[in-house]
DRENDO-1510 file (C-alpha; in Angstrom, 1 decimal, always signed):
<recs>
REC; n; res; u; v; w
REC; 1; UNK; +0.0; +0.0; +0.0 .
REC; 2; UNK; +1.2; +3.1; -0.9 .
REC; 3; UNK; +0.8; +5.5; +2.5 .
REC; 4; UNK; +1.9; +8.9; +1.2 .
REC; 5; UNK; -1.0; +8.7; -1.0 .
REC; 6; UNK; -3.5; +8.3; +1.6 .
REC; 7; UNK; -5.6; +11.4; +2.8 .
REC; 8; UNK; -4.7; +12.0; +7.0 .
REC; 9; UNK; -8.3; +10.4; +7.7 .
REC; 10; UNK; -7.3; +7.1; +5.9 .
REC; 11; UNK; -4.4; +7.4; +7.9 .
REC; 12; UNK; -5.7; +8.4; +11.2 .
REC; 13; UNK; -8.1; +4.9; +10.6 .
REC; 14; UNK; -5.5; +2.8; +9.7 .
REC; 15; UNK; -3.5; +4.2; +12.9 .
REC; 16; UNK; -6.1; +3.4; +15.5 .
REC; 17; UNK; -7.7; +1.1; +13.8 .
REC; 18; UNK; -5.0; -1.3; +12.8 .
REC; 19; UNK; -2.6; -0.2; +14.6 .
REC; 20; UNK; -0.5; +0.3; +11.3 .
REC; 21; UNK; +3.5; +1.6; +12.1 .
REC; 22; UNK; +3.5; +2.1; +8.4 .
REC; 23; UNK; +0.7; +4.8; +8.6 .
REC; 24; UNK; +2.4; +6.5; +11.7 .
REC; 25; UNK; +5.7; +6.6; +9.9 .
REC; 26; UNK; +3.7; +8.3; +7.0 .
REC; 27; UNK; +2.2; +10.6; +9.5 .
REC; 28; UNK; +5.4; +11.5; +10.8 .
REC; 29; UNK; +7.0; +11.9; +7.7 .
REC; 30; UNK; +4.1; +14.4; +6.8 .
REC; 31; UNK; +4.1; +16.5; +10.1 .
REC; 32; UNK; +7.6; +16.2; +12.3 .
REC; 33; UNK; +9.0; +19.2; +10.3 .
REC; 34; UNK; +6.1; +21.5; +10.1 .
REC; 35; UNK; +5.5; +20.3; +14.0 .
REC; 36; UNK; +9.6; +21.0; +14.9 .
REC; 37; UNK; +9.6; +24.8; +13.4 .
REC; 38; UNK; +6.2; +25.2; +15.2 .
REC; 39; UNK; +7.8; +23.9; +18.9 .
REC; 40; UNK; +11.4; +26.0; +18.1 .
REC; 41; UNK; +9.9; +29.4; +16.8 .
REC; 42; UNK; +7.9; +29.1; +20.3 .
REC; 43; UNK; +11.3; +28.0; +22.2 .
REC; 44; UNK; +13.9; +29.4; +20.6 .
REC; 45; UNK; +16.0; +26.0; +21.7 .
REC; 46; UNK; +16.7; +23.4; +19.0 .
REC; 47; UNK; +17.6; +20.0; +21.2 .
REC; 48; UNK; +13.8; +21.4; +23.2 .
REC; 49; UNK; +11.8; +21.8; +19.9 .
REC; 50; UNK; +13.3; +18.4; +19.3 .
REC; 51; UNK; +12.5; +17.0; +22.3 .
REC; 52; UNK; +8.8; +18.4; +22.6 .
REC; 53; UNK; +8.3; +17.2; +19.2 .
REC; 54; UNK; +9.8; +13.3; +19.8 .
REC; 55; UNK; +7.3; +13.2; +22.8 .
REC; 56; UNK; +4.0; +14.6; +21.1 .
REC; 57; UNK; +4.6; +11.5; +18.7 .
REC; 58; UNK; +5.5; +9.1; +20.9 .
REC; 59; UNK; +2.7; +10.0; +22.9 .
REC; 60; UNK; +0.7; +9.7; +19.5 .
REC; 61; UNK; +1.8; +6.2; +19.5 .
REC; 62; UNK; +1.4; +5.3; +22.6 .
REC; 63; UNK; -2.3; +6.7; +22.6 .
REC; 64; UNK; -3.4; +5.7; +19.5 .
REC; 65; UNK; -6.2; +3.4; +20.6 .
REC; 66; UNK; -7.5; +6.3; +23.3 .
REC; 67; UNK; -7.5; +9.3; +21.1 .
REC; 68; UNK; -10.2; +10.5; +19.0 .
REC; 69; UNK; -8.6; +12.1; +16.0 .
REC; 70; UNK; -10.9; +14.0; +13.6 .
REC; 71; UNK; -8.7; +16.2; +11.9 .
REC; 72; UNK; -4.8; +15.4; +11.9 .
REC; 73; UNK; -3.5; +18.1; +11.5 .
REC; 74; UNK; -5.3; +20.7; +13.9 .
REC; 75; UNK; -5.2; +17.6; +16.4 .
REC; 76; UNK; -1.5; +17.6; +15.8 .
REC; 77; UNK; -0.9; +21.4; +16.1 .
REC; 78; UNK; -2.6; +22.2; +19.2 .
REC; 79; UNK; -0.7; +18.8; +20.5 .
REC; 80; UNK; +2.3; +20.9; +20.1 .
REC; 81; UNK; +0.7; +24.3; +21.5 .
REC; 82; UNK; -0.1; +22.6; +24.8 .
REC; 83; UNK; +3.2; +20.4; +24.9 .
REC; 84; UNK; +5.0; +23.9; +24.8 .
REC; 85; UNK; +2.8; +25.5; +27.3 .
REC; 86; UNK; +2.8; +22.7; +29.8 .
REC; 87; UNK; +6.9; +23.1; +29.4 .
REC; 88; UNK; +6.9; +26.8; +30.3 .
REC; 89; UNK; +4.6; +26.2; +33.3 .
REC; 90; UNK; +6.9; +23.5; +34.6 .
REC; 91; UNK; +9.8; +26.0; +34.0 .
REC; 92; UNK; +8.0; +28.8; +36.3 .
REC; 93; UNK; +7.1; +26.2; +38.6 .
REC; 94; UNK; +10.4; +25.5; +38.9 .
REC; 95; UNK; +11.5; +28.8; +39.4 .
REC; 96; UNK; +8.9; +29.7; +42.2 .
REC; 97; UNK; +10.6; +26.6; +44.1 .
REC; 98; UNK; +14.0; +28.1; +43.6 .
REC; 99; UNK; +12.6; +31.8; +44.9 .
REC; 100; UNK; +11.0; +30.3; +47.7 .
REC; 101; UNK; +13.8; +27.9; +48.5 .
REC; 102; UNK; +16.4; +30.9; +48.4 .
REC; 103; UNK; +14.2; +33.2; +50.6 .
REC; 104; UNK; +12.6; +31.2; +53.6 .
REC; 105; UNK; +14.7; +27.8; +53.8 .
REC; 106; UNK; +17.9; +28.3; +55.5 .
REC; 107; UNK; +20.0; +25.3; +54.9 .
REC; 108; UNK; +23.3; +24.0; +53.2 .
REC; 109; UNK; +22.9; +22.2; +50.0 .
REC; 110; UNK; +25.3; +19.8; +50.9 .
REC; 111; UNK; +24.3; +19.3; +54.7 .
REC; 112; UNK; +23.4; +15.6; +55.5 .
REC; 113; UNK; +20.8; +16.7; +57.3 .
REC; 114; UNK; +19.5; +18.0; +54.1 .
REC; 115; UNK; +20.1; +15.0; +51.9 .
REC; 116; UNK; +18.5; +13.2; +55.0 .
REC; 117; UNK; +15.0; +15.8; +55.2 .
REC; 118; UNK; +15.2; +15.3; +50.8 .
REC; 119; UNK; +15.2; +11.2; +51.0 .
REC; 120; UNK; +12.5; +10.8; +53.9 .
REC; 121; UNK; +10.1; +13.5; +51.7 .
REC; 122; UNK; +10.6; +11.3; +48.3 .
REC; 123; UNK; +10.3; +8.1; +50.0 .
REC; 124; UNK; +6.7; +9.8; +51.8 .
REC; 125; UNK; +6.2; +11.0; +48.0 .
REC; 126; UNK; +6.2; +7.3; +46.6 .
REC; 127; UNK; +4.5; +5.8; +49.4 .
REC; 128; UNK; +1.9; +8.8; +49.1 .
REC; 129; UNK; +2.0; +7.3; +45.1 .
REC; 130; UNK; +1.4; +3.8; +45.4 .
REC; 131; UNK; -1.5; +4.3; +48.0 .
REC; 132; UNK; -3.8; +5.8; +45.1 .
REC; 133; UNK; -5.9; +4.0; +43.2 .
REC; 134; UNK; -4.2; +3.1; +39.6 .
REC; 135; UNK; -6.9; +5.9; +37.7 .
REC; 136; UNK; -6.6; +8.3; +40.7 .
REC; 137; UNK; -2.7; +7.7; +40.2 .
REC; 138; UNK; -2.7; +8.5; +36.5 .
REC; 139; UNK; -5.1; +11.6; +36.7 .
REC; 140; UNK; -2.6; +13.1; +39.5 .
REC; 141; UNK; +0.1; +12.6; +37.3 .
REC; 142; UNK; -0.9; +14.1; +34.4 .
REC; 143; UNK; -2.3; +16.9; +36.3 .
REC; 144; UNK; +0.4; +17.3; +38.9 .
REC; 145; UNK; +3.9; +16.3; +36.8 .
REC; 146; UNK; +2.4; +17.0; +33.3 .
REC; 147; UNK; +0.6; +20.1; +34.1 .
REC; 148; UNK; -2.4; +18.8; +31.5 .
REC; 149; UNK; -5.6; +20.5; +32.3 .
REC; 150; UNK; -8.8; +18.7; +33.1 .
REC; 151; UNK; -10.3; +18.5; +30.1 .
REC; 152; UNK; -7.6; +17.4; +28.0 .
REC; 153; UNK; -7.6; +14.5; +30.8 .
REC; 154; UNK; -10.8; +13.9; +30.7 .
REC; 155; UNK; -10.6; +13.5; +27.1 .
REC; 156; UNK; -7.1; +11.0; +26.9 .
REC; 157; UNK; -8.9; +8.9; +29.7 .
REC; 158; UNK; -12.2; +9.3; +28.8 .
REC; 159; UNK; -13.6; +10.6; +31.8 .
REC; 160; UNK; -15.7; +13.2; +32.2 .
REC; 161; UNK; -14.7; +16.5; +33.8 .
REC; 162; UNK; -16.0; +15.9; +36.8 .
REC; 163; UNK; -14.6; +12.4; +37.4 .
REC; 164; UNK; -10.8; +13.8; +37.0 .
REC; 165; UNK; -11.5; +16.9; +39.3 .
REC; 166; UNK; -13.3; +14.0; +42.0 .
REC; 167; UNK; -9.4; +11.4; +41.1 .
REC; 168; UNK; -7.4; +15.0; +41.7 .
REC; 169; UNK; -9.5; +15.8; +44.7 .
REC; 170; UNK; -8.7; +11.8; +46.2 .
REC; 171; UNK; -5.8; +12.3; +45.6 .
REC; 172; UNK; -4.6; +15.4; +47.2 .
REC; 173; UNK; -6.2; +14.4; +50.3 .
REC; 174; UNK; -4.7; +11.0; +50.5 .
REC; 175; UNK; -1.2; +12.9; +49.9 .
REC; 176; UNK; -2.1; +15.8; +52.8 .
REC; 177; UNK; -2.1; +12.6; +54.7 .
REC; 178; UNK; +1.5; +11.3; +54.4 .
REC; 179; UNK; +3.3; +14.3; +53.9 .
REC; 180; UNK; +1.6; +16.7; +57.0 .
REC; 181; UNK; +5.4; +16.6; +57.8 .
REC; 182; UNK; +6.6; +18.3; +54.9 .
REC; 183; UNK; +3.5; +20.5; +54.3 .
REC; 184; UNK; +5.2; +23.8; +53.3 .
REC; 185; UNK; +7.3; +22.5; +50.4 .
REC; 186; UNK; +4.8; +19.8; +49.5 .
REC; 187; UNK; +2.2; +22.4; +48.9 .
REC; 188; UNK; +4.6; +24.3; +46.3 .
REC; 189; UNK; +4.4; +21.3; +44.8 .
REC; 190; UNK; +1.1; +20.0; +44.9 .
REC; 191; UNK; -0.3; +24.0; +44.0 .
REC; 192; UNK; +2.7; +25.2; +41.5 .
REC; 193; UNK; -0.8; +26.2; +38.9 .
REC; 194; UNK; -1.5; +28.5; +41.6 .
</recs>
């Protein structure tokens, strides 16, 4: 079959459909450029524009059977326009950490006691992690570490709207529970949208 002379519908079906790696090569053929110079005019940064662009497809990919796709190439843009938005937003999260850090904890970054404080927090973290439900889990990561908003959840795990705000409520309240300790930096973490 020849894909490159397949209209993106015919592709987009044979993608979810069948599961076809020869119609997401052709996809990716058609779009990784236009996609790239979309993701570095935003950026400025090659190896980023790269990256964000390597991930929007692999995320393709490995979504393929969850997405509902009707026009490829708008689908594809705004895939991009979010991916680079969700980047800067993890960037000034990042950097409200580092303000806050710098102005109210006093502590050496090489202290033990600090490497000590760091390890119990992450282990409270994981333990905080695996003591959600698996969807709970999954709608707290993509709205907590991927800074996705609700509805593009809602739509990637087909949930309604309500349902991810109820998995993000869960689950803040289960972590509020093991982390009462570390409270203060937790809750940079937890509310860096904020």
């Amino acid at each position: 079959m020849d894909y490159f002379l397949l209209r993106d519908e015919e592709l987009v079906i044979h993608l979810v459909n069948e599961e076809d790696k020869n119609a997401f090569q052709e996809i990716y053929k058609r779009y990784w450029k236009l996609l790239f110079q979309q993701a570095y005019r935003k950026t400025g940064n090659k190896e980023l524009a790269e990256g964000l662009t390597q991930d929007l497809f692999m995320s393709l990919w490995d979504r393929r059977n969850t997405v509902d796709i009707q026009h490829l190439s708008g689908w594809l843009n705004q895939s991009i326009r979010y991916a680079i938005i969700n980047f800067y937003k993890s960037q000034a999260v990042k950097e409200k950490y580092r303000e806050f850090a710098k102005t109210h904890l006093n502590y050496s970054e090489n202290s033990s006691d600090h490497l000590a404080r760091l390890n119990d927090l992450s282990e409270s973290i994981s333990l905080a992690m695996d003591s959600l439900p698996e969807k709970t889990r999954t709608v707290f990561k993509m709205s907590r570490e991927e800074n996705k908003p609700v509805k593009e959840i809602a739509d990637v795990l087909d949930l309604s709207e309500k349902a991810v705000e109820y998995h993000i409520s869960q689950s803040l309240k289960k972590m509020r529970i093991y982390l009462k300790e570390y409270l203060m930096v937790v809750l940079l973490w937890i509310f860096k949208t904020w």
